[in-house]
C-alpha positions as MATLAB code, in Angstrom:
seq = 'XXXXXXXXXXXXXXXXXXXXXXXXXXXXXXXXXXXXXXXXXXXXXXXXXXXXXXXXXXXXXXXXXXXXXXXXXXXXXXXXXXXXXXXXXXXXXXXXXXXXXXXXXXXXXXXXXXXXXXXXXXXXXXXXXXXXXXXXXXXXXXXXXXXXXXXXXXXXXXXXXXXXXXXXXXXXXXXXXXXXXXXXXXXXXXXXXXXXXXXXXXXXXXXXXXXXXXXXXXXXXXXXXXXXXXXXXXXXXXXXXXXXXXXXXXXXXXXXXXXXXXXXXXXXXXXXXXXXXXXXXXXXXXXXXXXXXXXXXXXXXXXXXXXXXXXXXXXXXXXXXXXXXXXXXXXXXXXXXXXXXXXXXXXXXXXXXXXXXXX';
ca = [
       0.000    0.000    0.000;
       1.059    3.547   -0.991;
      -0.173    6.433    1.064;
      -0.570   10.384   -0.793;
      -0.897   12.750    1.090;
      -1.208   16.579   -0.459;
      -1.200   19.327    1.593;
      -2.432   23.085    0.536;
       0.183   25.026    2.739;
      -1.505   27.931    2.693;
      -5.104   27.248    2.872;
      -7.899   26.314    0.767;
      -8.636   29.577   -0.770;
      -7.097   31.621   -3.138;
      -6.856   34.589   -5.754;
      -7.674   33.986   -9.115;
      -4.109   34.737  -10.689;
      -2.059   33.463   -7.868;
       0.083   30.773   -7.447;
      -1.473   26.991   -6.285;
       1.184   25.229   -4.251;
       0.794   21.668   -3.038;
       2.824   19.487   -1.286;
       2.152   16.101   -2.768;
       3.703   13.470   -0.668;
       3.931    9.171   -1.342;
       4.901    7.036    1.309;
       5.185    3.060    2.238;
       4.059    2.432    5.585;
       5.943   -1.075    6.478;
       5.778   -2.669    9.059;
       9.191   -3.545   11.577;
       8.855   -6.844   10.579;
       8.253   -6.299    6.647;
      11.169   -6.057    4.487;
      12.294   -4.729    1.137;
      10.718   -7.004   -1.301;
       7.525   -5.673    0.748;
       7.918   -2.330   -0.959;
       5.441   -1.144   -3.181;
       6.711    0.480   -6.509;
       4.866    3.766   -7.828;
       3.928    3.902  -11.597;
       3.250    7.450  -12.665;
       1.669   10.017  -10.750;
      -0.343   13.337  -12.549;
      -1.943   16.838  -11.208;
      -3.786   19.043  -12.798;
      -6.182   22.172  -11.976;
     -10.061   21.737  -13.061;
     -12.601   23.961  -12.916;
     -15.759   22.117  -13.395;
     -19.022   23.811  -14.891;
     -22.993   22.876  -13.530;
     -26.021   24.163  -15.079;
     -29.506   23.243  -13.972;
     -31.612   22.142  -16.772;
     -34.692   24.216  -15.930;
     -33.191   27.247  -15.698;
     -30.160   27.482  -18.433;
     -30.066   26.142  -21.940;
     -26.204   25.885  -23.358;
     -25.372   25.323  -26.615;
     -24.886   21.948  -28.209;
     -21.227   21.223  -27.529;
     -18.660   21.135  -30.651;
     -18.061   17.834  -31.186;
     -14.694   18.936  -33.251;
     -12.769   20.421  -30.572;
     -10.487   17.725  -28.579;
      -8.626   18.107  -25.644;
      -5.350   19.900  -25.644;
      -2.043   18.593  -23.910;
      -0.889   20.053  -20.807;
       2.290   21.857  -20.483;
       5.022   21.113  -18.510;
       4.108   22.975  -15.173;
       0.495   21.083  -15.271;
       2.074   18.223  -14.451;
       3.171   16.619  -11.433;
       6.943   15.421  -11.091;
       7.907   13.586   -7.916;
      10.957   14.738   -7.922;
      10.411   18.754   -7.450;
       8.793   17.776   -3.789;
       5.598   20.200   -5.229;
       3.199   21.055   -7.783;
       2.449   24.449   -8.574;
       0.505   26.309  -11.107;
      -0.952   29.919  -11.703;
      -4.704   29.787  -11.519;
      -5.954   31.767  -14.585;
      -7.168   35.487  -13.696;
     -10.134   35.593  -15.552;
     -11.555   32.550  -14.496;
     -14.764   32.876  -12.684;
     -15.205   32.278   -9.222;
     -16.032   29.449   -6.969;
     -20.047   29.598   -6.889;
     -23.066   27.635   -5.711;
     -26.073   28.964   -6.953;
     -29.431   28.024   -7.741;
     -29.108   28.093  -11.801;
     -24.852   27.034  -12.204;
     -21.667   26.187  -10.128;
     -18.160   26.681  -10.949;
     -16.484   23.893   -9.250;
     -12.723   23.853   -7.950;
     -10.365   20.995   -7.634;
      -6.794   20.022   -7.660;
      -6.759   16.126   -9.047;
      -3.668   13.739   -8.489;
      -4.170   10.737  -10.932;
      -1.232    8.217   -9.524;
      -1.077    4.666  -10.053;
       0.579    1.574   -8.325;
       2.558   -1.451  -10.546;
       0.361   -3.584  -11.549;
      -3.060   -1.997   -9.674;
      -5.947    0.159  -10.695;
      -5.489    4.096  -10.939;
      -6.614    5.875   -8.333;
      -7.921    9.500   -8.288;
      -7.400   12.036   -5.465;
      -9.691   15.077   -5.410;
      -8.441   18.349   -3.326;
     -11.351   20.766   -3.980;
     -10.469   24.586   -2.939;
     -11.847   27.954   -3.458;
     -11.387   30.790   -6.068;
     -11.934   34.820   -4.998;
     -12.003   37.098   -8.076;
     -10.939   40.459   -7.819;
     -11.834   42.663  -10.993;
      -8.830   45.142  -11.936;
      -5.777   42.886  -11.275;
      -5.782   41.566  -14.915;
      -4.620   44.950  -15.978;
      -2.266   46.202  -13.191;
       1.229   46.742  -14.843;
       3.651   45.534  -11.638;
       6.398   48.466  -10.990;
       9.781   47.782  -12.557;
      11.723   48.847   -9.703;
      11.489   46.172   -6.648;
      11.600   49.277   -4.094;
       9.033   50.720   -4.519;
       6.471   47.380   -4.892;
       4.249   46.107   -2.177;
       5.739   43.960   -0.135;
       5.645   42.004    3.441;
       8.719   43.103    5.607;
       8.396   41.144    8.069;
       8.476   37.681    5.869;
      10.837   36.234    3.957;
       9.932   35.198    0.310;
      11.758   32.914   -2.264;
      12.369   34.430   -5.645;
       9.684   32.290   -6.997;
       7.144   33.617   -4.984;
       7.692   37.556   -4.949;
       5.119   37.747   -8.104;
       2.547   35.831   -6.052;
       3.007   37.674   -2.625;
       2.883   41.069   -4.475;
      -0.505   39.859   -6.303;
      -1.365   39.046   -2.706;
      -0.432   42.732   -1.496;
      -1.953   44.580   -4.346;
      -5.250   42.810   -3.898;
      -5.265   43.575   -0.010;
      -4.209   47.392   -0.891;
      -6.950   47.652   -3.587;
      -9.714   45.975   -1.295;
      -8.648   48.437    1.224;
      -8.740   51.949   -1.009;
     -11.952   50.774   -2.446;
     -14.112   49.787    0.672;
     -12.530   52.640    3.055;
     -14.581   55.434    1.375;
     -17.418   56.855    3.182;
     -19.779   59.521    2.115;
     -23.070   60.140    3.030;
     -26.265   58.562    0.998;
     -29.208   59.758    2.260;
     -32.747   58.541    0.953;
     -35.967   59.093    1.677;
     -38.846   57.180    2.058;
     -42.179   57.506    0.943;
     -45.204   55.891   -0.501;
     -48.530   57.631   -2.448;
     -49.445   59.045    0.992;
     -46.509   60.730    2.480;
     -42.993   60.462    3.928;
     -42.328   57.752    6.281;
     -38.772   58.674    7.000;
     -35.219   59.033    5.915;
     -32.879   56.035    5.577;
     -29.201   56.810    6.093;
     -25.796   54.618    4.898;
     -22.367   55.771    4.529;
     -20.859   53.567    2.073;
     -22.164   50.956   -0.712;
     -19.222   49.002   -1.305;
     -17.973   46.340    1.109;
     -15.810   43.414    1.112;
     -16.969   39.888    2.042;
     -16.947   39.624    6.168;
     -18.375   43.519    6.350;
     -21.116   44.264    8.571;
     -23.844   46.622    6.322;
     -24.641   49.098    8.755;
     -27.941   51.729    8.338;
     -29.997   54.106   10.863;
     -33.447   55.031   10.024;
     -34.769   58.895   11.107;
     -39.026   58.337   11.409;
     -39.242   61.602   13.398;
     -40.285   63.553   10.271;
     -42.393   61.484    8.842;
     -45.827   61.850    7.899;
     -47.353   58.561    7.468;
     -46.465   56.267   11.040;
     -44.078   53.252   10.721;
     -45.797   50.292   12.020;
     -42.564   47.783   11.076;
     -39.644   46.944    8.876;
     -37.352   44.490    7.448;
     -33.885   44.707    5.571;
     -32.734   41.648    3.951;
     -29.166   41.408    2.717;
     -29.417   39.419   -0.841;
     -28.020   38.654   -3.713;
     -29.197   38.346   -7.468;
     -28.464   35.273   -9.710;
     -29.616   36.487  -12.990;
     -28.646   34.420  -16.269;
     -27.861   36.316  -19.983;
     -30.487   36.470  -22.037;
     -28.708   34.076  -24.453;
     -28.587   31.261  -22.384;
     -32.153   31.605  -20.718;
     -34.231   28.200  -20.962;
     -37.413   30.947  -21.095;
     -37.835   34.525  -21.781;
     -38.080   36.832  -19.607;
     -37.660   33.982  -16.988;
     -37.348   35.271  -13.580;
     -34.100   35.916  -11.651;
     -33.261   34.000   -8.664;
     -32.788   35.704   -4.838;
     -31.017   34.018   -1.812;
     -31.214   36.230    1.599;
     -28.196   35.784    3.611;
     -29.344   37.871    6.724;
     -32.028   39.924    7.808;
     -33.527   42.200   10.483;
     -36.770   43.268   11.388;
     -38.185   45.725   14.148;
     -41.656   46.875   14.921;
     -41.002   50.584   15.040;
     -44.277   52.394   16.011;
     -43.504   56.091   17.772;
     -39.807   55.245   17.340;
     -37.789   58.240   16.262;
     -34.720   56.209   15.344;
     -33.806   52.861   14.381;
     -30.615   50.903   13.045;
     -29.484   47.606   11.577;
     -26.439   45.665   11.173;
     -26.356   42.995    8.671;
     -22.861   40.759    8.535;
     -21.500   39.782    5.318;
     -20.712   35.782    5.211;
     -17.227   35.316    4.706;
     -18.904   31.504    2.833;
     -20.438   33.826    0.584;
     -19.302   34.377   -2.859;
     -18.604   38.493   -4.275;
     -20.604   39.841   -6.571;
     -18.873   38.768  -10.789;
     -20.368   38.646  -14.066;
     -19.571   35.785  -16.689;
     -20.775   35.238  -20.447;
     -23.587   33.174  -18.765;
     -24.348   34.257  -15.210;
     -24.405   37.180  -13.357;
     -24.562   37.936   -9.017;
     -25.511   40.918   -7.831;
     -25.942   42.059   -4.296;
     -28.625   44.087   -2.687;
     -30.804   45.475    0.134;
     -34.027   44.909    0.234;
     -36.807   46.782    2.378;
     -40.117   46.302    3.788;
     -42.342   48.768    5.347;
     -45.544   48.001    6.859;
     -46.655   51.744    7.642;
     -50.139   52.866    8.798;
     -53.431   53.938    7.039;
     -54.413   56.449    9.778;
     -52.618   58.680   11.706;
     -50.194   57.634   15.029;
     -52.709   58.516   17.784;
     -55.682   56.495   16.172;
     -52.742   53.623   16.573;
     -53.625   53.592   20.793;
     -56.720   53.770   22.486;
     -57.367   54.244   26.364;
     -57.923   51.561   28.380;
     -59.716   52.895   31.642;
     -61.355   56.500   32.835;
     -58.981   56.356   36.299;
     -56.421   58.338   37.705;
     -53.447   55.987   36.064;
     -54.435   55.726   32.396;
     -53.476   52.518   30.641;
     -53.410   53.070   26.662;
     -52.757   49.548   24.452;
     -52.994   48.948   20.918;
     -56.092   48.798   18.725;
     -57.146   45.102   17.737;
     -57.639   46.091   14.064;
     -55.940   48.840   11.822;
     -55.617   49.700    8.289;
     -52.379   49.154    6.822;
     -50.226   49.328    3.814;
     -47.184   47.626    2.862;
     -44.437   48.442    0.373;
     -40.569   47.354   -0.974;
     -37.272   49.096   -1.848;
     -34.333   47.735   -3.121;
     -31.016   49.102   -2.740;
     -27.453   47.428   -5.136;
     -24.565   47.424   -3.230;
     -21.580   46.389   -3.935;
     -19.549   43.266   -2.634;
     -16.079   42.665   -3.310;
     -13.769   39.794   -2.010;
     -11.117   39.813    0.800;
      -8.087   38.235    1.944;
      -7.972   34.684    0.779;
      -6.277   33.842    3.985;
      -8.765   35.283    6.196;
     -11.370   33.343    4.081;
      -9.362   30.373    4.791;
     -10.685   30.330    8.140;
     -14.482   29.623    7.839;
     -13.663   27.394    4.568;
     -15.548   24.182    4.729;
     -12.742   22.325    2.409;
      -9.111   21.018    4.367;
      -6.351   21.683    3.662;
      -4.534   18.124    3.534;
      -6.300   15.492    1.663;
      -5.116   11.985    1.334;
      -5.808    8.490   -0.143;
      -4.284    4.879   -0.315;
      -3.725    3.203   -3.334;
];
């Protein structure tokens, strides 16, 4: 028996355009008492990077595949060599990103095809995760090594400067883009009135944000009975590839809040971002967007019809009405959600980082 063992050293999440190192190990666990011609004698042994591609039936209809295309040999650095202790391999940035939705999946794995003398080949499957982070396909790296983002406090082979600067660029672009704050005020109203003013400082966060609002109902005109915010995204598929027209798109809520807010002045929320959850990307078939999404149940009558008193005596008791007119109505608000460190993504991942099998 031959044990492999592969090992992600870093984590099971990554950057699309970074570097994929695995430490791929075979060993022959004998026995004190078993001796050389006990040995087992490896074959061959393969890696390569897949990204596989689902599509529900229902929802997306692809185009018949061309039967004329055929499969096209790996280069060099695809494939696993014993002897160089590692495989590693530059995932392509502009792949798409590891997704589980309702309509497709993009799928990733690392597969190790090895083989024993003389047995059956055996397949080992090391699935990991793919961020994408739009701009970094067109960033020009600085010539001079000075003045290039960089970790002083590690040290880094020559081999992997490329891939720790891709690492600090991404962190440094994730940080410029989700550190501005203005003010976004909106108000909110239906065919009767204002119900109040809804207040958020930014629109763009990364993945493991909290989306933070206040609502102002002191000026309103029409009373605020209750609402909801729901943090969701959007899984919408290109026309082209739609099983129906006009088919509608597909919502998943990933947290939500809701308050009953009658004579309250001021309310808030706080909705966390899943660090599980994938950023928002567009490909050539799908598309996720995020957003927020509001309901307001407000009142048909005015805020002091909302209580009525409940005894003539000195200490006056006033409770709610049994029965009231209401009216309800939505709001959606995009936002924008953008990945984060692939390390600190590494932490809630539901894939290991060591794998192994026996053959």
């Amino acid at each position: 028996m031959i044990e492999v063992l592969a090992k992600l050293g870093r984590g099971p999440v990554f950057l699309a355009g970074e570097v994929l190192e695995c430490v791929i190990t075979f060993t022959n666990p004998l026995s004190a008492s078993s001796t050389s011609a006990s040995s087992e004698m490896l074959a061959w042994a393969s890696a390569q990077i897949h990204c596989q591609f689902h599509a529900s039936e229902n929802r997306v209809a692809l185009p018949p595949s061309d039967g004329s295309k055929h499969d096209v040999q790996a280069e060099n650095e695809t494939v696993f060599v014993p002897n160089r202790d590692s495989y590693c391999e530059t995932l392509p940035i502009d792949g798409p990103p590891s997704f589980r939705g309702q309509s497709v999946k993009y799928v990733y794995k690392l597969t190790i095809g090895c083989q024993r003398v003389n047995s059956p080949i055996k397949l080992l499957r090391v699935p990991f995760r793919v961020l994408v982070l739009h701009g970094l396909k067109d960033y020009q790296f600085p010539q001079d090594e000075a003045v290039a983002p960089s970790n002083p406090f590690l040290e880094e082979e020559e081999g992997l400067k490329k891939d720790s600067r891709l690492a600090d660029l991404a962190t440094e672009l994730l940080m410029v883009a989700t550190s501005r704050r203005s003010l976004h005020l909106y108000n909110i109203s239906n065919t009767r009135g204002k119900v109040g003013t809804f207040c958020i400082f930014k629109t763009v966060y990364k993945i493991g944000e909290d989306v933070i609002g206040t609502f102002n109902f002191s000026e309103g005109d029409i009373p605020c009975l209750q609402f909801s915010v729901s943090l969701q995204t959007e899984e919408s598929i290109q026309e082209e590839f739609q099983r129906r027209r006009g088919q509608p798109v597909s919502f998943s809520t990933h947290a939500r809040h809701q308050e009953a807010c009658l004579h309250t002045a001021q309310s808030s929320f706080s909705l966390p971002i899943p660090l599980s959850s994938t950023p928002g990307f567009t490909t050539n078939i799908v598309s996720l967007k995020w957003r927020l999404h509001f309901e307001f149940v407000t009142s048909g009558e005015s805020a002091e019809t909302c209580l009525v008193r409940g005894s003539q005596s000195e200490a006056i008791t006033w409770t709610g009405v049994e029965q009231m007119e209401v009216d309800t109505f939505s709001w959606d608000l995009p936002i924008k959600v953008l990945p984060t460190n692939p390390i600190l993504a590494s932490y809630v991942s539901q894939f290991s980082s060591t794998n192994s099998i026996a053959i």
